[in-house]
C-alpha angles and dihedrals in degrees: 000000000000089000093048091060092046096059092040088055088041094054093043082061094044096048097081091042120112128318092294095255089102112065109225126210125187087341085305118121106231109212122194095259082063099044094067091064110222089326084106088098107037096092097054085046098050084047093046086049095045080043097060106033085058087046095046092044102046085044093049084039088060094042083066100054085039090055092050095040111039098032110025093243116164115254092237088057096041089052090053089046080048087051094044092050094044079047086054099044098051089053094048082090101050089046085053094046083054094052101040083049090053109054120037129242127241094213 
């Protein structure tokens, strides 16, 4: 009942506002960067995250054929030094998330 009244009232407020292209919501224009609800940056995120794993793939890829050629390493231990360094490179975030929890920012 109590919510029934508050959008009544709400709408009462919101009547004389504007020429009714601009959806307002509690007396506050929504524009369409605001409509998508935090989606704005998934697609720079889905492009940076395609962008590294080709980067780090084809990288490790080449480390395998360095440590054959260049230093006679068998192919079954440069596929687990392969292995270690992907390892590696999958925690490097986590380790990132620990030290940007640990000390504050001054923004």
């Amino acid at each position: 009942m109590a919510r029934l009244e508050l959008e009544h009232t709400l709408n009462e407020r919101n009547s004389h506002r504007g020429s009714g292209n601009i959806p307002i919501e509690d007396g506050i224009a929504i524009t369409k960067y605001q409509n998508r609800e935090g989606w704005a940056a998934i697609p720079f995120i889905i492009g940076s995250m395609v962008g590294l794993t080709l980067s780090i793939s084809s990288w490790a890829s080449n480390l395998i054929v360095f440590l054959k050629k260049e230093f006679n390493v068998k192919s079954i231990d440069a596929t687990r030094t392969y292995n270690v360094v992907l390892g590696f490179n999958t925690l490097l975030p986590v380790a990132g998330d620990i030290l940007a929890d640990v000390f504050p920012s001054s923004v």
